[in-house]
N, C-alpha and C positions, 0 to 999 in steps of 0.2 A: 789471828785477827786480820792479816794481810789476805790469806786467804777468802777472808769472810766478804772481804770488803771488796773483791775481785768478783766473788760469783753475785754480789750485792747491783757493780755496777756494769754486768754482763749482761743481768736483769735487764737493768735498765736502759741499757742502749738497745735491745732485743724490743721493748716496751716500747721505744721515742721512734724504733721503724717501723712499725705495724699500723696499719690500718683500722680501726675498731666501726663495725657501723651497726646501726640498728636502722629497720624498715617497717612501721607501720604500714597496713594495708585497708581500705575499705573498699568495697563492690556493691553496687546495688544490680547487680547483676543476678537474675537468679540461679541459671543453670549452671552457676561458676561456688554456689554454697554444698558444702561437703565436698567439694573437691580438692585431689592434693595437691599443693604448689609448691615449685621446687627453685630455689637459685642457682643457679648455675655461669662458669665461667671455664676461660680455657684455660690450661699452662703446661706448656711443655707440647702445646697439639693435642691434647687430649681435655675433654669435657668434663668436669669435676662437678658434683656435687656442692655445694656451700650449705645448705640449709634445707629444710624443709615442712611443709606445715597444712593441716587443715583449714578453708575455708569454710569457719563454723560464724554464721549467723551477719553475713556478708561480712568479716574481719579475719583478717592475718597477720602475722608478723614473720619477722626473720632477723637475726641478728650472729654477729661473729666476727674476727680479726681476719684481715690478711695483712700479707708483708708488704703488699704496696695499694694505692689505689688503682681501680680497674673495673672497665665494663662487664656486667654480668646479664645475663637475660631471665627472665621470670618463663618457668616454663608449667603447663600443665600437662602429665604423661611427658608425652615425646614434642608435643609442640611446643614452640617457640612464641610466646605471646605477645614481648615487649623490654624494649633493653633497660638498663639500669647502673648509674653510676655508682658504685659503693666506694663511698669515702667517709672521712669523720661528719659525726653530725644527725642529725635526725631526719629520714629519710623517711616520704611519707609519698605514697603510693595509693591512687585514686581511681577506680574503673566503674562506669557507667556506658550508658548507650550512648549519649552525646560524647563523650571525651576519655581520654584514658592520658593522666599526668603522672609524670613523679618531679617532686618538690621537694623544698627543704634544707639544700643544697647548692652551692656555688654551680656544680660542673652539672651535678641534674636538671637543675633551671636554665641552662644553658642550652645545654640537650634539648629539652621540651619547648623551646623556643624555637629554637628550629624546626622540629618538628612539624608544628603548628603550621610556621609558614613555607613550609614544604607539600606542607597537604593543601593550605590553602590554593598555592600555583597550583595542584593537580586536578584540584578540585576544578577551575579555571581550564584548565584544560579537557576538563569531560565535557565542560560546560558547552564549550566549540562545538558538539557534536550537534545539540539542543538550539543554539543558535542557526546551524545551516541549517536542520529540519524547520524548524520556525521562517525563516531566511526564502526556504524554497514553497513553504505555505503562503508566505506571503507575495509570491509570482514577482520576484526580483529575479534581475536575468544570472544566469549560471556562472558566466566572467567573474561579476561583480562577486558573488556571493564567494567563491574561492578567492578571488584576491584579499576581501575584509578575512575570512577565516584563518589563510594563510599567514597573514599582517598582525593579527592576536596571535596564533603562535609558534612564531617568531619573537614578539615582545614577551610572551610566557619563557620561551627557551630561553631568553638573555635572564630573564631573569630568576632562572633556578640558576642557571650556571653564575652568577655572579653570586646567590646565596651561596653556593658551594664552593665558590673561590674564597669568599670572604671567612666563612664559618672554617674552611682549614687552616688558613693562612693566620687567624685569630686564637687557633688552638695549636700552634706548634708544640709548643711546652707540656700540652696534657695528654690523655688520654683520648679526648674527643679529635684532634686533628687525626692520626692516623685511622679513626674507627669513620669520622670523614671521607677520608682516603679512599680506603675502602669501598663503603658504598659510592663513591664515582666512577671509581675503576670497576667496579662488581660488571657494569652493561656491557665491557669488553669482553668478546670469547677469551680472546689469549692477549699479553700486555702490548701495548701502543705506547706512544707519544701523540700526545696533542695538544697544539697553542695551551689549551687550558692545564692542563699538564706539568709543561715545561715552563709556563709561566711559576707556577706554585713550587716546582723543585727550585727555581731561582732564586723564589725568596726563601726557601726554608732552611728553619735552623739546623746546628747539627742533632738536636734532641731528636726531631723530628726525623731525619735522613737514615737516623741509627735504629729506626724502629724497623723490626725483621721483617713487617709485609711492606713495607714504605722500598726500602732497600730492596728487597727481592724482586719487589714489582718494577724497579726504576734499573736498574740493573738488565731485569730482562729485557725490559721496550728498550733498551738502549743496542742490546745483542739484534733483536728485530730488526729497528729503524737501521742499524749496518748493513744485515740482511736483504734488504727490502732496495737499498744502495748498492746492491753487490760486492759490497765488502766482504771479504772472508772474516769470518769469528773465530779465533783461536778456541777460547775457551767455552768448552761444548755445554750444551742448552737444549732443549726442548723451547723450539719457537711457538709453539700451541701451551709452553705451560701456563701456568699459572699460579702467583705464590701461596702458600702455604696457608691458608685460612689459619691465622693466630687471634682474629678477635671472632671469628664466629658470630657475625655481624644478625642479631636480633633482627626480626621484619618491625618493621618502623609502626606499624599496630596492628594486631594480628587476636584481636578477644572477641571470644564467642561470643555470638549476639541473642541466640534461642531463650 
């Protein structure tokens, strides 16, 4: 009986860790029907499989347990189309020409928020190019037209980097602040410090500090920044590395348009 009631609540503590999710899919996308789509995430450094499925009649699904919550990317073949939080709960997953969301979720909706207004700055910044062509059609002197250009952005650049201060500094405790991390850090060849940087390592928690690219990455620019002061560094580094891709960071939308 004691026995019984040992692998009973083995079960279930195994069961109250795990992650269960389920993802609905729709596309109206056409050159994306019969195609196979696949979930995918890392662990251990290595690209895992999760799931995978037919798009038959613009509709997919994908469903399964992991043992903790975590970023996964939706892939077609070998590409990388679009990231994805799997956590409890009903994940629903939307690709069209205008938009491509996943909803449903706390950390998803989260995700996709930003997203949105990440592209929107970007978009705002293509826009810069279409302005000074306009700008010099309409025979405004050359000064002028570079100073207003320069002066948008400038106001664009404050204003990704403070979405991106905000958005990690908001998500310490999950999964989204270090996948954050990441794509800031990603524009560097090899790891730095900077104002923006050292600002976010100051507020961050220890959740946060303890996550293995967070850590390896802050670790290194700190080996650098000594370097770069002529300090000597005891303990030996590669100043051009760069840490260890553990979230395999998705391109932020990345779906075939044909």
């Amino acid at each position: 009986m004691k026995k019984t009631l040992s692998v009973i609540l083995a079960v279930l503590t195994i069961t109250s860790c795990s992650t269960a999710f389920n993802v609905e899919g729709t596309s109206s996308i056409s050159s994306l029907d019969g195609s196979k789509l696949y979930l995918k995430t890392v662990k251990d450094e290595n690209i895992k499989s999760l799931d995978s499925c037919d798009v038959v009649h613009g509709k997919f699904r994908f469903s399964g347990v992991l043992d903790t919550v975590r970023i996964a990317s939706l892939f077609m073949d070998d590409e990388s189309l679009m990231p994805v939080v799997l956590e409890d709960g009903e994940i629903t997953i939307q690709i069209d020409r205008a938009k491509q969301t996943v909803s449903g979720t706390a950390l998803n909706d989260t995700l996709y928020k930003f997203i949105d207004l990440f592209n929107q700055l970007d978009n705002r910044m293509n826009e810069l190019g279409h302005k000074q062509n306009q700008m010099i059609l309409e025979g405004i002197d050359e000064n002028i037209i570079m100073q207003e250009v320069e002066r948008e952005a400038a106001k664009i650049a404050d204003e990704r980097e403070q979405l991106m201060t905000t958005s990690i500094v908001q998500n310490f405790n999950n999964v989204l602040g270090p996948y954050f991390f990441e794509m800031l850090t990603s524009v560097y060849r090899f790891p730095v410090l900077t104002p923006q940087i050292e600002y976010i390592m100051s507020k961050a928690t220890n959740k946060f500090k303890s996550d293995r690219y967070v850590s390896e990455y802050y670790e290194t620019a700190q080996q650098n920044e000594k370097r770069m002061q002529g300090f000597d560094v005891d303990t030996p580094a590669d100043a051009n590395a760069v840490p260890a891709d553990t979230a395999k960071r998705a391109p932020i939308v990345n779906i075939p348009q044909n």
